[in-house]
Each structure stands twice: as structure tokens, then as C-alpha cells.
VOPARO-121273 format. One line per 10 residues: for each residue x, y, z of N, C-alpha, C. Coordinates in Angstrom, 3 decimals. Example, Ala and Ser with C-alpha at 12.3 -4.5 7.8 and 13.67 -1.06 7.14 Angstrom:
2
13.190,-5.690,7.800,12.300,-4.500,7.800,13.200,-3.300,7.800 | 12.850,-2.250,7.080,13.670,-1.060,7.140,12.900,0.030,7.870
//
This chain:
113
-145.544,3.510,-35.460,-145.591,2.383,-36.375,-144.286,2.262,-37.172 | -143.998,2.940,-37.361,-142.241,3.322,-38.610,-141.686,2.743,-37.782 | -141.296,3.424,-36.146,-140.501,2.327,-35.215,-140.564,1.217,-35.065 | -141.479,0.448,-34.778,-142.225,-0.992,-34.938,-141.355,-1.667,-36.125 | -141.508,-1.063,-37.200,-141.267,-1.438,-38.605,-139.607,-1.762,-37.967 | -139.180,-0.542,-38.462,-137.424,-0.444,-38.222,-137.021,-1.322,-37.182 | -137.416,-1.468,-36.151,-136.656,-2.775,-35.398,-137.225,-3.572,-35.545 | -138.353,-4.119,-36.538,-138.310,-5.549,-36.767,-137.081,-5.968,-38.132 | -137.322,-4.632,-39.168,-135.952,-4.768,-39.729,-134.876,-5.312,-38.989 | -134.073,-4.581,-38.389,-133.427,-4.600,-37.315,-132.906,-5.776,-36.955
-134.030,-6.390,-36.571,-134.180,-7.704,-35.754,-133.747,-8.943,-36.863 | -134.613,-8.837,-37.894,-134.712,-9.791,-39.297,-133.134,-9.448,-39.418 | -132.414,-8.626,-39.773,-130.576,-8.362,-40.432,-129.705,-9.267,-39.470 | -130.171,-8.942,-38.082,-129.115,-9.592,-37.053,-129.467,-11.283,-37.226 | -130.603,-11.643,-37.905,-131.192,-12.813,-37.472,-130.607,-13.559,-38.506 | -130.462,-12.812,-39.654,-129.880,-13.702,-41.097,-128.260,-13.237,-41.065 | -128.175,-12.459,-40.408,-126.561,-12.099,-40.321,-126.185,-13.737,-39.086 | -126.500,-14.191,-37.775,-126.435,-14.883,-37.645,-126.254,-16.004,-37.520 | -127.381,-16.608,-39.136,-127.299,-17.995,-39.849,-126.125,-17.775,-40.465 | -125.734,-17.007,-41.444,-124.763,-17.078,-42.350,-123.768,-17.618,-41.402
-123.221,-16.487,-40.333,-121.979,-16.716,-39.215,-122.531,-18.277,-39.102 | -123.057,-18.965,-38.668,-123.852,-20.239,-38.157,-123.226,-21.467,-39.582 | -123.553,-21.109,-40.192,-123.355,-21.532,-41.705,-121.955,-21.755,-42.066 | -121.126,-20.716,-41.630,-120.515,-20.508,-42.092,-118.956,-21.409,-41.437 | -119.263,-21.776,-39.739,-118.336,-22.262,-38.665,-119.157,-23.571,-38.941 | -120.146,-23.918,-39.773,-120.740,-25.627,-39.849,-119.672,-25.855,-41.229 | -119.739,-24.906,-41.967,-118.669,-25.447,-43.269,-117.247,-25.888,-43.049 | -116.810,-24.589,-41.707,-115.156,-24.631,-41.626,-115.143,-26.033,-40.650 | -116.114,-26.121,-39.623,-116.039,-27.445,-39.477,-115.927,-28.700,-40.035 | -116.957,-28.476,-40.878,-116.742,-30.202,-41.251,-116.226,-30.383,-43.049
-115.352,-29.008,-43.353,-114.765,-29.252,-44.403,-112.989,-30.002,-44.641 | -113.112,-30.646,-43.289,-111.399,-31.412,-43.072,-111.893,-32.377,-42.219 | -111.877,-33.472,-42.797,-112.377,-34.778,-42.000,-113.622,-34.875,-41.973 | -114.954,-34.232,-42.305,-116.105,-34.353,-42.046,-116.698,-34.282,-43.168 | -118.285,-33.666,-43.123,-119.117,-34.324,-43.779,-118.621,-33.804,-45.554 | -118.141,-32.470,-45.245,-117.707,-31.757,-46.925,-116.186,-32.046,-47.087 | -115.480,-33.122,-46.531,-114.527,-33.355,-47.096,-114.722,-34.262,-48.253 | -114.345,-34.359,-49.068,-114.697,-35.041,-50.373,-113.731,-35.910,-50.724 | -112.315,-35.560,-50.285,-110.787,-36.086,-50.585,-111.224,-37.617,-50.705 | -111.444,-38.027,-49.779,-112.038,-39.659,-49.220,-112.703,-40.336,-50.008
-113.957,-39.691,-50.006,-114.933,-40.501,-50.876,-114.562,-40.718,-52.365 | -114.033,-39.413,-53.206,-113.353,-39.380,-54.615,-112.037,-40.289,-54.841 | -111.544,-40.597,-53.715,-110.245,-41.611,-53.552,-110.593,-43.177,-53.327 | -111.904,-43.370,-53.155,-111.818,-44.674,-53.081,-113.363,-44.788,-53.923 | -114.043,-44.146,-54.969,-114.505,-44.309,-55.622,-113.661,-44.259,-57.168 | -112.362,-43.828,-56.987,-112.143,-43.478,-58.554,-110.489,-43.910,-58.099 | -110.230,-45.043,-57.287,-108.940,-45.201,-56.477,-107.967,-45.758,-58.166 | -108.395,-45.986,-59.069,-107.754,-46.846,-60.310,-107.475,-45.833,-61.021 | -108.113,-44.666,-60.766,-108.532,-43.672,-62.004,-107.241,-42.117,-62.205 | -106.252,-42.176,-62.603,-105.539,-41.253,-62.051,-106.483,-39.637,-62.564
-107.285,-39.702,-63.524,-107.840,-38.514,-64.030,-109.656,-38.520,-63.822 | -110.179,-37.859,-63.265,-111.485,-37.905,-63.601,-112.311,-36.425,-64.610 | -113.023,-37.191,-65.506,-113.674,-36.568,-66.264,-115.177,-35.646,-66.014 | -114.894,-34.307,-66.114,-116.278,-33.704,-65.482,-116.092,-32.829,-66.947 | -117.344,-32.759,-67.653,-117.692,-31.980,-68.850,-116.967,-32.363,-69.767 | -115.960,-31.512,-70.126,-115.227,-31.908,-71.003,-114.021,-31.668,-70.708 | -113.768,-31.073,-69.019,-112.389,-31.187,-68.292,-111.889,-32.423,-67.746 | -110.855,-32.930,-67.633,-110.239,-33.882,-67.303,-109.929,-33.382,-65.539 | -110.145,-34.242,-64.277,-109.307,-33.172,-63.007,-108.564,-34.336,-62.478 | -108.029,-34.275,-61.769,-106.625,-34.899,-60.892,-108.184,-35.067,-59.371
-107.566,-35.784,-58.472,-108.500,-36.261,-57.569,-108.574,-35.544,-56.645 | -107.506,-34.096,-56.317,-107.710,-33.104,-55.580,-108.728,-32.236,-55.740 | -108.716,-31.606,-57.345,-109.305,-30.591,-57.861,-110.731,-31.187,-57.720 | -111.015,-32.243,-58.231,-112.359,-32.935,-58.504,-113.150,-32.813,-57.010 | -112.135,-32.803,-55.344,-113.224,-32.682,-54.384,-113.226,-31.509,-53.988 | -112.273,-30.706,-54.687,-112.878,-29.119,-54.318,-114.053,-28.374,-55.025 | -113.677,-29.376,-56.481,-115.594,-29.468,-57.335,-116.659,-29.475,-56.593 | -116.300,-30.629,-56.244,-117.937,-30.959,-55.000,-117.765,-30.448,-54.118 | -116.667,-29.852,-53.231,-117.021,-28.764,-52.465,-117.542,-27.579,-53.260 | -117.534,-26.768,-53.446,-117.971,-25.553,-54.336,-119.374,-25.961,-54.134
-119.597,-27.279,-55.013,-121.481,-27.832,-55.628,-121.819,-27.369,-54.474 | -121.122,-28.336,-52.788,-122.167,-28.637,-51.730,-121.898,-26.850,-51.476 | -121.439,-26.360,-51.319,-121.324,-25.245,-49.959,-122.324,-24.049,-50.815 | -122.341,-23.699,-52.131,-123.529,-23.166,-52.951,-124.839,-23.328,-52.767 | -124.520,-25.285,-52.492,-126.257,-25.859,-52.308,-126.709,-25.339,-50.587 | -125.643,-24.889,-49.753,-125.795,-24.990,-48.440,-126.436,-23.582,-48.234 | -125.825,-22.935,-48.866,-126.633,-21.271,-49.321,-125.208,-19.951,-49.346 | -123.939,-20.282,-49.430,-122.641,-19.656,-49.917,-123.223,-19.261,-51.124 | -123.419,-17.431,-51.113,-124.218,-16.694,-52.258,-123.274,-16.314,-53.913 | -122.024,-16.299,-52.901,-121.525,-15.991,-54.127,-119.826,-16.511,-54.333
-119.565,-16.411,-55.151,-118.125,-17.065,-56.082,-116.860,-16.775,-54.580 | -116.854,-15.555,-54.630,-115.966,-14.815,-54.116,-115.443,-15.072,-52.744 | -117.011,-15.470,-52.331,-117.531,-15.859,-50.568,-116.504,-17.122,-50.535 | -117.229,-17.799,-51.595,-116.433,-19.268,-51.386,-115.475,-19.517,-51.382 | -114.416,-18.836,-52.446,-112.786,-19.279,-52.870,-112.120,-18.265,-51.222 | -113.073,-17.263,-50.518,-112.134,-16.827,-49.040,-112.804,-17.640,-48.331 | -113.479,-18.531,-48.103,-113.768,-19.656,-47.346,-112.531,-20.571,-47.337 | -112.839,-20.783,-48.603,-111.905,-22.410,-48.864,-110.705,-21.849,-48.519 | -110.083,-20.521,-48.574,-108.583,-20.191,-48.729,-108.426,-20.090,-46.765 | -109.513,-19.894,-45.814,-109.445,-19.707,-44.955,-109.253,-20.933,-44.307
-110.144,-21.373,-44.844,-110.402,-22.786,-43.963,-108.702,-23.835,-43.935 | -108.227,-23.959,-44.991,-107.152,-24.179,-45.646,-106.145,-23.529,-45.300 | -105.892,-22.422,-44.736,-104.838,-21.578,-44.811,-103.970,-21.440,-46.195 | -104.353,-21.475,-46.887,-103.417,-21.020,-48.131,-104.538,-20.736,-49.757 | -104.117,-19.875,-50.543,-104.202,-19.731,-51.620,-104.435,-20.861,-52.430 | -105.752,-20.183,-53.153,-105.836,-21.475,-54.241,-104.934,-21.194,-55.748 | -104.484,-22.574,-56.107,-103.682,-22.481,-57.451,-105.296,-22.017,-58.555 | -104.448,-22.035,-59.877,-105.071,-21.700,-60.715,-105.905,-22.654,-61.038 | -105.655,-23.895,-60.970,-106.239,-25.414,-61.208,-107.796,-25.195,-59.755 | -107.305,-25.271,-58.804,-107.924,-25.697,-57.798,-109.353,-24.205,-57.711
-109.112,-23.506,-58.195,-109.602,-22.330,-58.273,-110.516,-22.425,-59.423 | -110.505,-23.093,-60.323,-111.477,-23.556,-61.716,-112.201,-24.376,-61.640 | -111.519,-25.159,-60.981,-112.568,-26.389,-59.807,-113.196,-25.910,-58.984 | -113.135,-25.145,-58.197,-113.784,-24.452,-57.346,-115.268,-23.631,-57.896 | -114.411,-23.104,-59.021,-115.345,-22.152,-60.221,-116.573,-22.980,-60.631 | -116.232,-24.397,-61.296,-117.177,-25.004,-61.927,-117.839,-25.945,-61.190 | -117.782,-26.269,-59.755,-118.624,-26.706,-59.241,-119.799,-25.911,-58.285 | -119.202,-24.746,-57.913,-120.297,-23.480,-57.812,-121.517,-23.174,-58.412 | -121.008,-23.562,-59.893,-121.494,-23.100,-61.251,-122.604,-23.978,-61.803 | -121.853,-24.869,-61.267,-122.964,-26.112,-62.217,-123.782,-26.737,-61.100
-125.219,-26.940,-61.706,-126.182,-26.816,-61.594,-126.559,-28.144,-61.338 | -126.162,-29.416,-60.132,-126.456,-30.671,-59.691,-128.085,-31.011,-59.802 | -128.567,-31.996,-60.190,-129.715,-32.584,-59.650,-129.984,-33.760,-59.112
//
């Protein structure tokens, strides 16, 4: 019975190890041109606007869709802070600035409904 047990463990780790990997090549996909690119939609909703206002930060129209990236890829099930900013830095090939990285921070963070 313990055996039974242990490889259904086993079985359950590889199965959620998996999704994540699964999860994880649906983000790097469609975070440049697709569904979590945000660049687009924030550019021709706020095309007049050189600053947009979130809380009581002011962001530039870059930072603001790496906001809503952060929101969506959290809401997608990205567990933690850390996961995300080596996502985004992967997906991207480069380092986030200090700006783009606070944006990143506070849309993780905050709590959409």
C-alpha cells in the first residue's frame, strides 16, 4: 500500500511539473504579438496620453503593459515574484530596468477584479 501511495505521488509531481512547463511555453508564446502582449492595446487606448495613472504612480506606456503583464501571468497561475521577472527577462532577452521591474512588481501584486 505505501508503494501504491508513493507512485501515485510520483505520478501527481510529474503531472503538475508538466502544466507549469505547459504554462509556461503558452506565456513565452503569446507574450510578443499575442494574446499577453499588452504594448498594442495600451497604445491605442491611451494613444493621446503620454503618462498613465495607476494608484498613485504615474507609468510611461511601456511600463504600464508590463503591469498587465505581471496582473495576467499571476492570474494564469506564475506563483511567485521571482518566477515572473526570469520569465519576462527570458522571454525578452534582456534585464529589466528599475522602472519596468516596479511595474512588473505592482501588477503581480495587485489584486484585479
Amino acid at each position: 500500500m505505501k508503494n501504491v501511495f508513493m507512485l501515485a505521488l510520483i505520478f501527481c509531481a510529474s503531472f503538475c511539473f508538466a502544466q507549469k512547463e505547459d504554462l509556461k511555453k503558452t506565456i513565452k508564446e503569446e507574450s510578443i504579438g499575442g494574446s499577453l502582449d499588452f504594448t498594442k492595446t495600451i497604445e491605442e487606448k491611451y494613444s493621446s496620453a503620454p503618462f498613465i495613472r495607476f494608484g498613485d504612480i504615474l507609468y510611461n506606456k511601456k511600463d504600464f503593459a508590463i503591469l498587465f503583464w505581471g496582473a495576467k501571468v499571476k492570474h494564469l497561475g506564475i506563483e511567485s515574484l521571482d518566477e515572473a521577472i526570469k520569465l519576462w527577462e527570458e522571454i525578452h532577452k534582456k534585464k529589466l530596468t528599475k522602472s519596468e521591474n516596479k511595474a512588473l512588481k505592482t501588477g503581480f501584486e495587485t489584486k484585479f477584479e
